[in-house]
C-alpha positions in Angstrom: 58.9 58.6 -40.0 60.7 60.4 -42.7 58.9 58.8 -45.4 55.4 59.6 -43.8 56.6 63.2 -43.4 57.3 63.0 -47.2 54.5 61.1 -48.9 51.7 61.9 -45.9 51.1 59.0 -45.8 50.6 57.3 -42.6 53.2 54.4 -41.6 50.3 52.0 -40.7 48.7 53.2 -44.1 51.6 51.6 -45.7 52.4 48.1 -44.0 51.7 45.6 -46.4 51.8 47.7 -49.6 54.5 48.7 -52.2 56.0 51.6 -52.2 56.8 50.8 -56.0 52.9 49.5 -56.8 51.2 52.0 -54.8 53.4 55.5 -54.9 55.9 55.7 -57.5 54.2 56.9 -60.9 54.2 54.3 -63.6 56.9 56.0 -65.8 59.6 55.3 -62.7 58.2 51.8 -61.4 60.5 50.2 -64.4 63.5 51.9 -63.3 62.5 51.2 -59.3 62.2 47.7 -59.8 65.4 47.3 -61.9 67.6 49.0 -59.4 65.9 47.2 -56.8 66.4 43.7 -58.8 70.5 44.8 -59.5 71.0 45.7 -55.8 69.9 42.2 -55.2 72.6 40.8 -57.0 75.2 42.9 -55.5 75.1 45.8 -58.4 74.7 49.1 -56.5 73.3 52.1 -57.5 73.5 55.3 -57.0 72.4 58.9 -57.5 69.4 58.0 -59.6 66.4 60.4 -59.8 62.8 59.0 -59.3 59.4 61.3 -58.3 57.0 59.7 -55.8 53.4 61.1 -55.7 52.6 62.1 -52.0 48.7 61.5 -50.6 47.4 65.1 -51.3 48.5 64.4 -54.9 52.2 66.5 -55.6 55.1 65.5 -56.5 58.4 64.6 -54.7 61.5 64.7 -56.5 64.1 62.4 -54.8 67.7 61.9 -55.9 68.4 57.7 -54.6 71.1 55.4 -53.7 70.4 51.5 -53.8 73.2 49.1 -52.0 72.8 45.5 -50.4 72.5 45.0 -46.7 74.7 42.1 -45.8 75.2 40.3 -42.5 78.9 39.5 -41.1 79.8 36.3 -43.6 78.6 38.0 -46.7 75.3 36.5 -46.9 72.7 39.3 -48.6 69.5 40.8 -46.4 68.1 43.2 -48.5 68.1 46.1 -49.8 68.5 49.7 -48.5 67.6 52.6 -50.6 68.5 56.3 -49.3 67.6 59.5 -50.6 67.4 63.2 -51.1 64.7 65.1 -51.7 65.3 67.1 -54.7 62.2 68.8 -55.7 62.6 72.6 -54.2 66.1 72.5 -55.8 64.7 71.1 -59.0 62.2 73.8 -59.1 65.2 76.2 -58.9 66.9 75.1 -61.4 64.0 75.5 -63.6 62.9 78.6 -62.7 66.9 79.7 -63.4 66.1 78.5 -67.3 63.3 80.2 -68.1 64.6 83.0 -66.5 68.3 82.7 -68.8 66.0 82.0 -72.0 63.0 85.3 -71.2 66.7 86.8 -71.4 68.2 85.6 -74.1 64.9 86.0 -75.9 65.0 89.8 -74.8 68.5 90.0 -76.3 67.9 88.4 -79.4 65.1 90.9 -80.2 66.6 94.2 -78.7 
């Protein structure tokens, strides 16, 4: 449910696609699918920053966390990956840096 109410698209839209393959932008598919592949042999990620494109075309920022599922003697499930949504904070953030620079530029030249 929260991955429909991020990407619009539908859950039944998405059963039997990728999320890599079909959502993710090419430049972070690499990086998906490596984190992905390292989780699966017990090397855990975390805090890494991917976009996802949603179905009326914008961008999500998301900040992730990769880490194995395992059942009771050890033996590996899967995957889970968790994550924040980072984009109105990112935006922020940029929007503080132009600001500091229009200002610095405003000082440089007064």
């Amino acid at each position: 449910a929260k991955t429909e109410a991020l990407t619009g698209f539908p859950g039944s839209s998405m059963v039997g696609r990728s999320l890599v393959d079909d959502v993710l932008p090419v430049e972070f598919r690499g990086r998906l699918r490596q984190v992905i592949d390292n989780a699966l042999k017990g090397i855990e990620a975390s805090d890494f920053e991917i976009a996802l494109d949603t179905h009326d075309n914008k961008r999500v920022d998301l900040l992730l966390n990769a880490t194995t599922r395992r059942d009771v003697s050890g033996e590996l499930l899967g995957v889970i990956l968790f994550g924040q949504n980072m984009t109105d904070r990112k935006r922020t953030e940029q929007e503080k840096a132009r600001v500091a620079q229009e200002m610095q530029t405003f000082i440089d030249t007064a």
